[in-house]
C-alpha positions as CSV (number, residue, x, y, z in Angstrom):
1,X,1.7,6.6,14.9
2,X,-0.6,8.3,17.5
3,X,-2.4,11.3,15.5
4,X,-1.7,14.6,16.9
5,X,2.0,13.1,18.5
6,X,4.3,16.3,18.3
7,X,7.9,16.9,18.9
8,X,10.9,17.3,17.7
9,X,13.8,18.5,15.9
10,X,14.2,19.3,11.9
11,X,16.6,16.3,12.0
12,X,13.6,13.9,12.3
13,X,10.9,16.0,11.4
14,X,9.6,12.8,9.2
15,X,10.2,10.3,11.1
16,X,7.0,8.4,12.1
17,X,6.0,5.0,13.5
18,X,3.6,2.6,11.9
19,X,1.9,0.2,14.2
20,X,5.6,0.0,15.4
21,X,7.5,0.0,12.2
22,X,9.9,2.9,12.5
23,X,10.2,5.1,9.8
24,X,12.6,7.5,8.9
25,X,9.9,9.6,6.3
26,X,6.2,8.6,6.1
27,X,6.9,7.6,2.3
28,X,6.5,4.1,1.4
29,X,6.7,2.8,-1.5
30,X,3.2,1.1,-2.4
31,X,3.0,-3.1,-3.7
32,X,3.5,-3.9,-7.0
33,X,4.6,-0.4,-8.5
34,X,8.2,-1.1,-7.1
35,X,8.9,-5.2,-7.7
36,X,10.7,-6.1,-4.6
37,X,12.9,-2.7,-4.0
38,X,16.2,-4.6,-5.6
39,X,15.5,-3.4,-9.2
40,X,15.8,-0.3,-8.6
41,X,19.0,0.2,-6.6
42,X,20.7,1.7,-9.6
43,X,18.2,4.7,-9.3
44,X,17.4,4.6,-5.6
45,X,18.8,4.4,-2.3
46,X,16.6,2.3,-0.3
47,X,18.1,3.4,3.1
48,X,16.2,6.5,2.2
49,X,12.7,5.1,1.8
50,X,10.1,4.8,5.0
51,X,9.6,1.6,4.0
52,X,9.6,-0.4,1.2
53,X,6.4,-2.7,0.7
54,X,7.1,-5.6,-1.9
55,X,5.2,-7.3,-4.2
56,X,2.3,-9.1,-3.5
57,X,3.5,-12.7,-2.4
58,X,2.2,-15.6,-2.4
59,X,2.5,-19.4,-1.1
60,X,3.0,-20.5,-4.2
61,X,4.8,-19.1,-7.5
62,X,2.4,-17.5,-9.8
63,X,2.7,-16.8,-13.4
64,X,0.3,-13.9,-13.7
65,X,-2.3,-13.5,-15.9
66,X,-2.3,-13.5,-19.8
67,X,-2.3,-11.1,-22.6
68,X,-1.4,-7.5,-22.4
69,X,-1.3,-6.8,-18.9
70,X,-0.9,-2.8,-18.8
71,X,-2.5,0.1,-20.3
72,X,-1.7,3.8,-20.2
73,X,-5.0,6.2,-19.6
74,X,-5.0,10.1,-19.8
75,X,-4.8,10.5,-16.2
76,X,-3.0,6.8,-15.2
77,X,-3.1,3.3,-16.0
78,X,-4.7,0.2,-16.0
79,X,-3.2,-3.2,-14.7
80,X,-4.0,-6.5,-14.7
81,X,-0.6,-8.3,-13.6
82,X,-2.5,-11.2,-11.8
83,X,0.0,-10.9,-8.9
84,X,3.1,-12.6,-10.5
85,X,5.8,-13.5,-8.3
86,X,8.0,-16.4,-7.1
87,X,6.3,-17.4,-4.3
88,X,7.2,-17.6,-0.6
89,X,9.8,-19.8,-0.6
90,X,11.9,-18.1,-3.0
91,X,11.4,-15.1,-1.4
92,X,12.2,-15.8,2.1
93,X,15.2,-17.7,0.4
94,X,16.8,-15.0,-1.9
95,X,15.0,-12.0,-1.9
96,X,14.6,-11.2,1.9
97,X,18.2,-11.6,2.8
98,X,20.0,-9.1,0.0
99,X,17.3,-6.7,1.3
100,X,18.5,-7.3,4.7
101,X,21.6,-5.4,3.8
102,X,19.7,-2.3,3.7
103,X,18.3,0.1,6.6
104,X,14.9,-0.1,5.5
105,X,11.6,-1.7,6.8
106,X,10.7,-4.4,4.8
107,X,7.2,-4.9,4.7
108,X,5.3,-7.9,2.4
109,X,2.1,-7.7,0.7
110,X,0.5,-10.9,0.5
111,X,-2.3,-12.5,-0.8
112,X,-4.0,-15.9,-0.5
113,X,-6.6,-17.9,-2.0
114,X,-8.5,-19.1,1.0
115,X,-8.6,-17.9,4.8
116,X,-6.1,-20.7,5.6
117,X,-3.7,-19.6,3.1
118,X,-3.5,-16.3,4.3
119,X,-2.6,-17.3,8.0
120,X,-0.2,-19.8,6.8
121,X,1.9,-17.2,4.8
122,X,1.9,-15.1,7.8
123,X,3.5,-17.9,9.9
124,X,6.2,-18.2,7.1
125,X,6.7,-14.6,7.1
126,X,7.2,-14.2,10.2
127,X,11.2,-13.9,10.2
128,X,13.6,-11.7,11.5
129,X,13.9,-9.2,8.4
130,X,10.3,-8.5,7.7
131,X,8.9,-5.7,9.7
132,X,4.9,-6.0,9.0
133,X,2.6,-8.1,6.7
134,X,0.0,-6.0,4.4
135,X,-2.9,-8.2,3.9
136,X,-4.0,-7.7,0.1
137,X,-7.6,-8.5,0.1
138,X,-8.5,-6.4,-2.7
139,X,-6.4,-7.1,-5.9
140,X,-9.3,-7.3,-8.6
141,X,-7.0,-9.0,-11.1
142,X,-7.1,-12.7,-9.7
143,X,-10.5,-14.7,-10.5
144,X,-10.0,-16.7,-6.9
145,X,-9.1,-15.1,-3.8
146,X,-8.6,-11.5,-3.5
147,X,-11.7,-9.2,-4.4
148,X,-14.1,-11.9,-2.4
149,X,-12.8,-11.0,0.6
150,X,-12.1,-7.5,-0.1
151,X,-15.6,-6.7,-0.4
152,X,-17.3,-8.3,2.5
153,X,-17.2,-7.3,5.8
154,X,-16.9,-10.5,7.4
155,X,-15.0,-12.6,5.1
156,X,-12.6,-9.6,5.7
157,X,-12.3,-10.0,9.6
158,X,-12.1,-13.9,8.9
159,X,-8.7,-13.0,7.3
160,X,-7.4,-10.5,9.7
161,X,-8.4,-12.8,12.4
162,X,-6.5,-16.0,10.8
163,X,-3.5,-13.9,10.0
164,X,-3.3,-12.6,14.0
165,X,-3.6,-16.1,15.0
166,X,-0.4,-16.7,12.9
167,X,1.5,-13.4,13.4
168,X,2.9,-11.2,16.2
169,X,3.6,-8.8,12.9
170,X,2.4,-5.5,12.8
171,X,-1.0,-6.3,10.2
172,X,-1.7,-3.8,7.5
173,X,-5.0,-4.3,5.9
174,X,-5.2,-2.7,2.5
175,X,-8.5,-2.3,1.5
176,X,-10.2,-2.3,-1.7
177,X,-12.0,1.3,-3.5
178,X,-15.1,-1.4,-5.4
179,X,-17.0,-1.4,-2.2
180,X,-20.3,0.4,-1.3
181,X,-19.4,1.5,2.3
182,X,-15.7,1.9,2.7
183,X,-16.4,2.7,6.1
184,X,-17.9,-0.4,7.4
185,X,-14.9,-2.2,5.7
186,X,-12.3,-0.6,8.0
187,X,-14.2,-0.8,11.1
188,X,-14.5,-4.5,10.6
189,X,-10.8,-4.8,10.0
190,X,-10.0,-2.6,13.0
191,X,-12.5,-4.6,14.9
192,X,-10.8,-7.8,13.8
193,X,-7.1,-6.9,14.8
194,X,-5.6,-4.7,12.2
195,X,-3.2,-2.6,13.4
196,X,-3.4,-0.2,10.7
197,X,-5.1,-0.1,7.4
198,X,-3.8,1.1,3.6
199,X,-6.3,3.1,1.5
200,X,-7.0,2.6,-1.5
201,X,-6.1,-0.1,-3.9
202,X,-6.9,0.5,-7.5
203,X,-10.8,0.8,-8.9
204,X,-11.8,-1.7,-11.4
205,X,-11.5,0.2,-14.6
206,X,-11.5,-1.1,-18.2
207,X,-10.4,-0.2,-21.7
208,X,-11.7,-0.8,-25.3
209,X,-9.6,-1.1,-28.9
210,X,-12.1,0.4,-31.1
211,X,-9.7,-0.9,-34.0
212,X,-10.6,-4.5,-32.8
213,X,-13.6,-4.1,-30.7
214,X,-11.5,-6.0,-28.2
215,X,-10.9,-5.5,-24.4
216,X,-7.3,-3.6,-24.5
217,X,-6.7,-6.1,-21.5
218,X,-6.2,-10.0,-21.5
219,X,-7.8,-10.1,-18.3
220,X,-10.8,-7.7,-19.8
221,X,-10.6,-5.2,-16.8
222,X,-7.7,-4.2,-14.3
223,X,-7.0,-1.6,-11.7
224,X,-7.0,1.8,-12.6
225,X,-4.3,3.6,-10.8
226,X,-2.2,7.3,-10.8
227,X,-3.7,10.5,-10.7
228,X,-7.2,10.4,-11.9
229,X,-7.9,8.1,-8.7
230,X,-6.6,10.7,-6.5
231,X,-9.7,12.2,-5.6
232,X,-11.4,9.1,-4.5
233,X,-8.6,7.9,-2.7
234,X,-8.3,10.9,-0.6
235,X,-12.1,11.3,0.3
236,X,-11.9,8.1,1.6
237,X,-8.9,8.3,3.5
238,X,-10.9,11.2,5.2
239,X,-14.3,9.2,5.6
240,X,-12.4,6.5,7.3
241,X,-10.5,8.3,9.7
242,X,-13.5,9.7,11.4
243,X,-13.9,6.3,12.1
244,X,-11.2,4.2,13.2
245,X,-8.3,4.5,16.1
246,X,-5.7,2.3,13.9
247,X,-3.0,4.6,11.5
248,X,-3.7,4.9,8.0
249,X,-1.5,4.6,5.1
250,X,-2.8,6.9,2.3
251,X,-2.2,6.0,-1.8
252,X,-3.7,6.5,-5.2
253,X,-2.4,8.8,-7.3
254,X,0.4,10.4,-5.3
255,X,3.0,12.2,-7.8
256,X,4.2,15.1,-5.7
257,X,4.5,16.4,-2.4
258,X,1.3,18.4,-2.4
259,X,-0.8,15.1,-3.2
260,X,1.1,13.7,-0.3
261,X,0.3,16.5,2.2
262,X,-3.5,16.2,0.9
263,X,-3.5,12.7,2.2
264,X,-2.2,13.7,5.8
265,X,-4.3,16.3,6.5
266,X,-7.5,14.2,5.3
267,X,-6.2,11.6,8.1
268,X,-3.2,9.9,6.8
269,X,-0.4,9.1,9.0
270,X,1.5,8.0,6.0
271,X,1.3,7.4,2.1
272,X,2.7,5.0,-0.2
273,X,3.9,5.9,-3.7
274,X,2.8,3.4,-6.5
275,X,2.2,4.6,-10.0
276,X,4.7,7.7,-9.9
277,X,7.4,5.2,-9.2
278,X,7.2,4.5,-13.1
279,X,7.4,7.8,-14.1
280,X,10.3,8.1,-11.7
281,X,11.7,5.7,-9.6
282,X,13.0,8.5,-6.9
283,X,9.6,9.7,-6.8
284,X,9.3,8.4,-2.9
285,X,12.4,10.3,-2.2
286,X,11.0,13.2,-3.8
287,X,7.6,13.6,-2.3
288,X,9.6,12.9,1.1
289,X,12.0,16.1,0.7
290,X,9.0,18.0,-0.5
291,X,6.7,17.6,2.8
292,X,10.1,18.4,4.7
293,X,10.1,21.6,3.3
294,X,6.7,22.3,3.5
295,X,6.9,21.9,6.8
296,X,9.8,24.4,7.2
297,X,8.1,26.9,5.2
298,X,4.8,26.5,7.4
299,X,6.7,26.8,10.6
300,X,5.7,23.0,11.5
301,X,8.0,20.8,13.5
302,X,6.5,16.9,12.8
303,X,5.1,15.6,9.6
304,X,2.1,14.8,12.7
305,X,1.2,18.0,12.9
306,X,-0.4,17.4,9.3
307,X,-2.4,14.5,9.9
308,X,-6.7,14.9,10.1
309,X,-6.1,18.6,10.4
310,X,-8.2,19.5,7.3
311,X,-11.0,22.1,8.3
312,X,-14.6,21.4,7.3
């Protein structure tokens, strides 16, 4: 979506677009804190999500990593899932076409071992179905792959550039927090043909038993996620939207409306909901009702007229 676009009636007061995916709320649901949207149809209707972004995918089906693979913290939780899921195939197969019965954007995460890998998955993905690939090069709970190119500047644009070559899919980069200058990282996206960019994937955290003087983890350390991430998340959201043309999608830690709304006026043009989505799965509907009537009570007509419009 264009920052500062304005209209419009109350009827579509949310409704933004993505790097063209149409929305009908700026509330997504963020990878791997909602499987692939189909688990949760007994507690959600999907046609009311702005989009729905799946679970990291990849070419081939991964079992994830071992040992405990969650942890609860005071303010969130640790993961290390290891990006467990079918694979492509099975995806593309079974998965894609019961959510293809739904009025929802369907947009995949997914995540490769090498440059080649990522542009081949796009080329698969590229269906009628999917609205937009979200290129996760930041996961840090995969030894290969993943944080490597998350955290370099140009092994990052390698990717982007590989997966245009493969795509006419709207790209979504999401970018990792573990990096010294966030900043640099999303201009080199941009630069490389990302048409908008996710912030923030979860900080490496980890977690002790000081009854066995073990890591709490199997994989030692996972991503730290929910509200005590917040803050990070949304100063970078800001730092990088004082840089770059391309939308941003804002996450990390967003439980209620007000988080939301934070994220939009440091720059975001939409957020994602991850973590709250397992303290309650209508959480995305929730936060979505709650900017509407923000924006009725401030006398606002677009969800737009939030974005970058914090005063410094």
């Amino acid at each position: 979506m264009s920052r500062g676009q304005d209209c419009c009636t109350q009827k579509d007061m949310l409704s933004v677009s993505i790097a063209g995916i149409e929305m009908k709320t700026p509330v997504m649901t963020a990878s791997g804190t909602f499987g692939f949207g189909l688990e949760y149809t007994d507690y959600v209707d999907l046609n009311k999500i702005g989009a729905l972004v799946v679970k990291g995918t990849t070419l081939a089906p991964r079992s994830g990593n071992n040992g405990r693979r969650i942890a609860e913290t005071p303010a969130g939780m640790l993961n290390s899932i290891g990006l467990e899921n079918p694979g492509v195939d099975e995806f593309l197969a079974n998965t894609l076409p019961r959510l293809s019965k739904y009025d929802v954007p369907v947009i995949v995460n997914m995540s490769g071992n090498t440059v080649e890998e990522y542009g081949e998955l796009a080329a698969r993905l590229t269906v009628k179905g999917i609205a937009g690939v979200e290129l996760n090069i930041s996961c840090p709970n995969v030894k290969e792959g993943g944080i490597a190119f998350g955290t370099n500047c140009d092994s990052a644009s390698a990717v982007v550039r590989q997966v245009k070559e493969n795509t006419n899919l709207p790209v979504i980069v999401k970018l990792s927090p573990n990096v010294t200058d966030i900043v640099a990282m999303a201009q080199a996206v941009e630069a490389a043909g990302a048409d908008a960019i996710s912030l923030i994937n979860t900080l490496l955290g980890m977690s002790i038993d000081i009854h066995k003087w073990r890591p709490v983890l199997g994989n030692v350390v996972g991503g730290l996620s929910g509200p005590a991430v917040k803050p990070v998340a949304v100063r970078m959201v800001w730092q990088v939207a004082q840089a770059v043309s391309v939308p941003i999608i804002g996450m990390g830690g967003i439980m209620t409306a007000e988080d939301a709304i934070e994220f939009m006026l440091a720059g975001a043009s939409a957020v994602a909901v991850g973590t709250a989505n397992f303290v309650d799965p209508r959480a995305s509907q929730s936060v979505a009702d709650g900017i509407k009537d923000y924006l009725v009570q401030r006398g606002l007509n677009h969800v737009s007229q939030l974005v970058g419009k914090v005063s410094i």
